[in-house]
N, C-alpha and C positions, 0 to 999 in steps of 0.2 A: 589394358590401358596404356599400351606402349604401339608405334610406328604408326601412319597417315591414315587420316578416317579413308574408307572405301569409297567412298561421297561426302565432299566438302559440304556443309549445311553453306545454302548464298546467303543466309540472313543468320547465322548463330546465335542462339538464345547461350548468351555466357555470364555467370554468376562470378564474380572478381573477390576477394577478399585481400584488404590491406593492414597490416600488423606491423609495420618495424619500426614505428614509433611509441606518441602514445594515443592516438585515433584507431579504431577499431571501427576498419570502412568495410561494407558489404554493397555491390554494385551488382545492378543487373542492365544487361543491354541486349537489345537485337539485333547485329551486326553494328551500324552507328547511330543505333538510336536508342538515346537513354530512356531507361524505364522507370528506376530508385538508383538513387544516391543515398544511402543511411551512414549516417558516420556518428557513432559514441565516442567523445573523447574523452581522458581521463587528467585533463590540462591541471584543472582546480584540485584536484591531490600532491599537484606539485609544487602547486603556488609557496608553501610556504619554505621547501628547499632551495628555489629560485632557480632550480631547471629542473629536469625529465629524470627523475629514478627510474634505474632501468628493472628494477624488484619491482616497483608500485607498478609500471605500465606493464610488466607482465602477467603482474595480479588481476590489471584491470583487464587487461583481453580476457582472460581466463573467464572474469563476471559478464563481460560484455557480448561476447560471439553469439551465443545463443539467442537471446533478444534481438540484438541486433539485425542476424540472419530472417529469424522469425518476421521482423516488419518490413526487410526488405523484399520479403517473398510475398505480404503480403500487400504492402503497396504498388507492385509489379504485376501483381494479380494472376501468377505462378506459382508450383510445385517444384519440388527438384528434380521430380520425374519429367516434368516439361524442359529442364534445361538438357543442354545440350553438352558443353561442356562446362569444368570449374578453372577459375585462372585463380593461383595465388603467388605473392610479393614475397620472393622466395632470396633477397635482397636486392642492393645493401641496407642495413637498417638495426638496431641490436638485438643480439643476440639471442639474446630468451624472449623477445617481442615478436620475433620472427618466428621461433620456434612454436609458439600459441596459434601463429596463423597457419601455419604450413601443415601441423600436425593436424591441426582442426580438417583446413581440406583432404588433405591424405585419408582423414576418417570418412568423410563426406563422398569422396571417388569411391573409397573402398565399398562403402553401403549401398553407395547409387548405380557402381558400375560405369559412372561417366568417366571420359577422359581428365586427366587433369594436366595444367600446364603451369611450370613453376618460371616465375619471369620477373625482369629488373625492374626496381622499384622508380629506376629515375628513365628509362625509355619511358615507362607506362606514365610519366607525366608527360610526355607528348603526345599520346597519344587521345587525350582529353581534347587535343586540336580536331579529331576524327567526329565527334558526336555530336547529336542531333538531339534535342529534347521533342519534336515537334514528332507525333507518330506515324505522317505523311512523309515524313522530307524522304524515306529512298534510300538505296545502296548509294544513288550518286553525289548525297549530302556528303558522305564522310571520305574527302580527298582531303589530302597532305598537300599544302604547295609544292612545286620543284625549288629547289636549290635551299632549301628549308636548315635553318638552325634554330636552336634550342638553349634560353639562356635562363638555368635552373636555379633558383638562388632562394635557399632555406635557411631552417636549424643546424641543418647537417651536412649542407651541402651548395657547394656554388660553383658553377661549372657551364662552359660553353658549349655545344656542342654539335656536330655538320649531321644530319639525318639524310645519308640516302636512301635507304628501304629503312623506315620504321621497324621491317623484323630482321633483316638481318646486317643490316649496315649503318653501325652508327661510330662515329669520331669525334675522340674526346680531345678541341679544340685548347681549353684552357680548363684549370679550376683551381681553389685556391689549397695554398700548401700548409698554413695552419689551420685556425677557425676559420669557419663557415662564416657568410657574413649576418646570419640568424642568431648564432652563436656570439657574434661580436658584441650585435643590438642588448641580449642579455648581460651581459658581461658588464657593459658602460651603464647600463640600467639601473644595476646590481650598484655600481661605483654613483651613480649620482641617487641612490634611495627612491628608484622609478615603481618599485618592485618587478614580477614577472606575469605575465612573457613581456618580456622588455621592445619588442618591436611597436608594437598600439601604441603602447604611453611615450614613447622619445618618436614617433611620428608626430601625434598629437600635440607634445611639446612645444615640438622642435617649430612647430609654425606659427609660437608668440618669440620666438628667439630670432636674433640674428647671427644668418649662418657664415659671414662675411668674419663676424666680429676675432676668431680664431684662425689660422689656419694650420690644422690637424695636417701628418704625413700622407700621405697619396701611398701607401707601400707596392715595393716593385718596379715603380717609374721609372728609375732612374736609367741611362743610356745603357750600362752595364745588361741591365736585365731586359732592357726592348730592343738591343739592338734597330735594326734598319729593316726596311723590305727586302732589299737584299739580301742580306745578313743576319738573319733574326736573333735576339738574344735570348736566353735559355727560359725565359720567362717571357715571355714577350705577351702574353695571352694568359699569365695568370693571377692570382691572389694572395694577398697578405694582410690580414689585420688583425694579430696580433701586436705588432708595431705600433698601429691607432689604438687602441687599449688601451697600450699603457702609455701612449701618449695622454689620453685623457685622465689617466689618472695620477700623473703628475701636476695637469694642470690644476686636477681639483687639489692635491695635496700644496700646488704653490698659492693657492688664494689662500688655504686655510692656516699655510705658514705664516702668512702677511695679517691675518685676522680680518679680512674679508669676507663678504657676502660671497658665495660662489656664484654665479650665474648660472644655474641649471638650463635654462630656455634656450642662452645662448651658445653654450655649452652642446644641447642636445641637438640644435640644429648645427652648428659647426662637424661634429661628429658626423650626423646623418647625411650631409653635402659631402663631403671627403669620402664614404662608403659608395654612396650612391653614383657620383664620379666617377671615380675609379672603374665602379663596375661597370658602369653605360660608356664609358670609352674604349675599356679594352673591349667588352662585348662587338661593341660597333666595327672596331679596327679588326678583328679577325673575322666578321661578315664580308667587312668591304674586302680584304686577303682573300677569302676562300670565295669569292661567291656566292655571297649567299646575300639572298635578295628577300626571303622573308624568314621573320624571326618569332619563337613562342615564348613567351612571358612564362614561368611555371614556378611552383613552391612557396611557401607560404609567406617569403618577405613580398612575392608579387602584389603582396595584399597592401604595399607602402606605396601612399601617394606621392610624394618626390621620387622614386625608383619608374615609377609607369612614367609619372609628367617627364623628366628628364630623355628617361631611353627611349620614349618618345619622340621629343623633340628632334634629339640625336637620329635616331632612324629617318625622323623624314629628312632631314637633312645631305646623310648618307643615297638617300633613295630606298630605304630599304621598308618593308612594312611590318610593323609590328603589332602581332596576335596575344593578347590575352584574356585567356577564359573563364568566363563565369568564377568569382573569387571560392566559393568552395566547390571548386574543381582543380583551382589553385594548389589546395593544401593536399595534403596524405589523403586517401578515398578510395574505394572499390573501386567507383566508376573508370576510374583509370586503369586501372588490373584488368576490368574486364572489356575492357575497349581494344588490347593490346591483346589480350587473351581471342579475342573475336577478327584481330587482323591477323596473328596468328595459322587459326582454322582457315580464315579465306586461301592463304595464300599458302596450305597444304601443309603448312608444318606441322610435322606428330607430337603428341602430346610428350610430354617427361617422364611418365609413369611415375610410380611413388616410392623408387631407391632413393631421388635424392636428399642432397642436406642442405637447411639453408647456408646462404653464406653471405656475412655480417661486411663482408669487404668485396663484393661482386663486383667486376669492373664493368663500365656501362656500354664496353664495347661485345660482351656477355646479354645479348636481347632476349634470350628463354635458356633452360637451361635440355640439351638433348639426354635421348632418354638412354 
């Protein structure tokens, strides 16, 4: 299960598994053409802690895998002996969530003899730019634009970043150096009684609010940290929003000093305009720097309608175009593991065999891991 198939399969039949959250994704594809997308999540066990226990989501992969696998093989209308290879999401992602998935496939190689390929959880969201649901479209459906970047923006993670080979050259442009801006959404949710996942409800909100009526920090802007074109400053291209946090929750804390109503609606969309900003300008400004002329939406705040209308706008504006996929292709999912898993094979790289160990903090310029 170690060094380059003797014969690249042209269309790989590859089975993806995703774990480093709390979605428990099982994906099957044929080169670029999706077959199932199965994703169990274990969201509503969290609900009442107001994020992700990383005990509960590895309890729940544990319940999960088995089921899940089972319908993804059989809505595919596959065996495991039919697959060709296994890909699994071998990070970044936590720790014992990861652990559930990697181990699971390690046993699955071990039993089936297939190769297996351990790969980064945030490439293999670009790589969901590659696939086809349509069972005609062809090897030639699934191309990457040239000058392509990647603007990832989660729970866990938000980050810019220049893809020249999907497998082995990726560069990480910007990303943010507190919370995530997923992470943030909960957080202010948490602070105005949205409950959780705090992204859907302060969307929702946020568009009986006025987003005008506040103005929340922009964290990072300032000259200090963006420097010039010339001159760039040590930040220029990243994130901060812990600063907006607790800016908002000051604010809530100065109405209810005054014995005020708080404005939640305006409140939420003030927060959600200053997130969304921030991030559709630097995004933009280090496309237009590097070149890069088209861009992919990924992870699961893609799912916020101010985030798409804005970096939208922004892009055309730029000239730049911007991709985003099918909303649950968005979030955590096999189909991504295994898409990344399948350009992998094409493009002759050998599988990882099953020494490795996940790892909770894999850098995304780490695209599989060698064996």
């Amino acid at each position: 299960m170690s060094g380059p198939y003797p014969e690249q399969p042209k269309q790989p039949l590859v089975l993806g598994i995703e774990s480093s959250c709390d979605e428990t994704g099982v994906g099957i594809v044929r080169g670029t053409t999706l077959l199932t997308n199965t994703v169990s999540s274990s969201m509503d066990e969290h609900v009442r802690f107001g994020g992700v226990i990383p005990e509960i989501a590895s309890r729940a992969h544990l319940d999960a895998f088995v089921p899940t696998l089972q319908e993804a093989l059989h809505e595919a209308g596959v065996t495991l002996e039919d697959v060709d290879a296994i890909a699994v999401t071998s990070g970044p992602g936590l720790a014992g969530a990861l652990m559930v998935g990697v181990c699971a496939a390690k046993a699955l190689a071990v039993a089936t003899g297939k190769p297996l390929y351990a790969i980064n959880h945030l490439v293999a969201h670009v790589g969901v730019g590659l696939l086809d649901s349509r069972p005609d479209a062809g090897a030639a459906a699934g191309q990457l634009p040239q000058n392509l970047g990647a603007l990832l923006v989660s729970g866990g993670h938000t980050e810019i970043l220049r893809i020249r080979s999907i497998t082995d050259d990726v560069e990480l442009l910007g990303s943010t150096i507190d919370d995530a801006a997923g992470e943030a959404y909960d957080k202010v949710a948490r602070i105005l009684g949205l409950g959780y996942p705090g992204g859907p409800a302060i969307d929702k909100l946020a568009r009986q609010g006025n987003p005008k009526s506040i103005r929340f920090p922009r964290g990072l802007t300032q000259p200090k940290y963006m420097g010039t074109a010339e001159e760039k400053g040590p930040h220029r291209y990243d994130w901060s929003f812990s600063g907006l946090k607790t800016a908002v929750a000051r604010c809530v804390e100065q109405f209810e000093a005054r014995g005020e109503e708080v404005p939640v609606a305006d409140i939420a969309a003030a927060f959600q305009e200053a997130v969304v900003d921030v991030i559709s300008s630097k995004a933009v400004l280090a496309c237009k720097e590097h070149g890069i002329t088209d861009v992919l939406l990924g992870g699961g705040v893609a799912a916020n309608s101010r985030l798409r209308e804005l970096t939208g706008q922004r892009c055309v504006s730029a000239g730049i175009k911007l991709h985003v996929p099918p909303l649950d292709l968005c979030t955590d999912n096999g189909a991504m593991v295994a898409a990344l898993g399948a350009q992998l094979i094409m493009a002759g790289i050998g599988p990882s065999g099953i020494a490795f160990a996940p790892d909770s903090s894999m850098p995304v310029t780490t695209v599989s891991v060698a064996a």
